[in-house]
DOLUM-319721 format. One line per field, with one value per residue (C-alpha): residue number from 1; residue in three letters; chain; x, y, z. Coordinates in Angstrom, 2 decimals. Example, Ala and Ser with C-alpha at 12.3 -4.5 7.8 and 13.67 -1.06 7.14 Angstrom:
2
num = 1, 2 $
residuo = ALA, SER $
cadena = A, A $
px = 12.30, 13.67 $
py = -4.50, -1.06 $
pz = 7.80, 7.14 $
***
This chain:
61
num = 1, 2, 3, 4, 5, 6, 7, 8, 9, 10, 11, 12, 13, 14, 15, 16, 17, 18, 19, 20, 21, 22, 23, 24, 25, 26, 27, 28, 29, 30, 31, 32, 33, 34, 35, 36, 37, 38, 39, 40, 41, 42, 43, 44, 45, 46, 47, 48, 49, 50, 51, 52, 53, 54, 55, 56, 57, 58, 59, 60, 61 $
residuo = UNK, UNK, UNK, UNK, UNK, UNK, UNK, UNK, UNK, UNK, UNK, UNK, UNK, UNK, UNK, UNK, UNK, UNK, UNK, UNK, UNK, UNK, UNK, UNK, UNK, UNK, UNK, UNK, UNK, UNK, UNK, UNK, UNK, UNK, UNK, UNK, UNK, UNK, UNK, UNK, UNK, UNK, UNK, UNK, UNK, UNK, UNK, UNK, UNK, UNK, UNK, UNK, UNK, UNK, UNK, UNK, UNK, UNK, UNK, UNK, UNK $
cadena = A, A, A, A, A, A, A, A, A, A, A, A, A, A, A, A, A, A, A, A, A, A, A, A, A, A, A, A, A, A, A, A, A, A, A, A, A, A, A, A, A, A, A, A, A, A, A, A, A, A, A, A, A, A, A, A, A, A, A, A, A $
px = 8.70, 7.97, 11.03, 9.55, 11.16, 8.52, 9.90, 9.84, 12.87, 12.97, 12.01, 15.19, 17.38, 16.18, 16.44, 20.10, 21.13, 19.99, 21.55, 24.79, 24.96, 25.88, 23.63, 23.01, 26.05, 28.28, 31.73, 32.06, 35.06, 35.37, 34.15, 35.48, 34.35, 37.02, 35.93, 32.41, 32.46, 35.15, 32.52, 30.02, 32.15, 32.59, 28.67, 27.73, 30.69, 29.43, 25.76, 26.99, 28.96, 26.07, 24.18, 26.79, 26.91, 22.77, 22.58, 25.40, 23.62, 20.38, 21.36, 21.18, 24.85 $
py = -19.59, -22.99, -25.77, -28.05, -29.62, -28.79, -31.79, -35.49, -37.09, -38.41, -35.10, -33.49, -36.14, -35.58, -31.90, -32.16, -34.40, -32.42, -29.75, -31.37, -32.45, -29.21, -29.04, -25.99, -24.84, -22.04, -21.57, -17.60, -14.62, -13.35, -10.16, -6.77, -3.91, -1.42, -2.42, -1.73, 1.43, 2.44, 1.40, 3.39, 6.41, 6.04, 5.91, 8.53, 10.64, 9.80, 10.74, 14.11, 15.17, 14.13, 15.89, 18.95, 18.55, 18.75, 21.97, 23.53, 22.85, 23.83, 27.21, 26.87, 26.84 $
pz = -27.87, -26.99, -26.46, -28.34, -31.56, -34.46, -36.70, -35.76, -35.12, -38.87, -40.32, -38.62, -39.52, -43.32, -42.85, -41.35, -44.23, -46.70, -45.22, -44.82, -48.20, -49.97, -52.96, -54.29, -52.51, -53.89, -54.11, -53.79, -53.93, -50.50, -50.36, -51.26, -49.62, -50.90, -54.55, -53.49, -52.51, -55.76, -58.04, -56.05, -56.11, -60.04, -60.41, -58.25, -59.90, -63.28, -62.45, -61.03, -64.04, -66.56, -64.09, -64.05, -68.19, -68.28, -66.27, -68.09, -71.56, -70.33, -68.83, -65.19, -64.36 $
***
């Protein structure tokens, strides 16, 4: 990789103001891991007792 600047000096001085300026920026929650993998739990949970329920109305348990 070279060590060479790819922009012009104006370029990167539009680039790093544009940056800096925050549009499009988003205020988000921090995240919650815990909640995550709860809600996962409840899906997969939910999938294996429809699953359970299928089988038992079809025969095979």
């Amino acid at each position: 990789m070279s060590e060479e600047n790819k922009l012009s000096k104006e370029d990167q001085d539009r680039v790093d103001n544009y940056l800096e300026s925050g549009f499009n920026s988003v205020e988000r929650k921090p995240f919650r891991p815990w909640r995550l993998v709860a809600v996962i739990w409840v899906v997969v949970a939910a999938l294996g007792y429809i699953s359970w329920f299928i089988g038992k109305q079809a025969g095979y348990l």
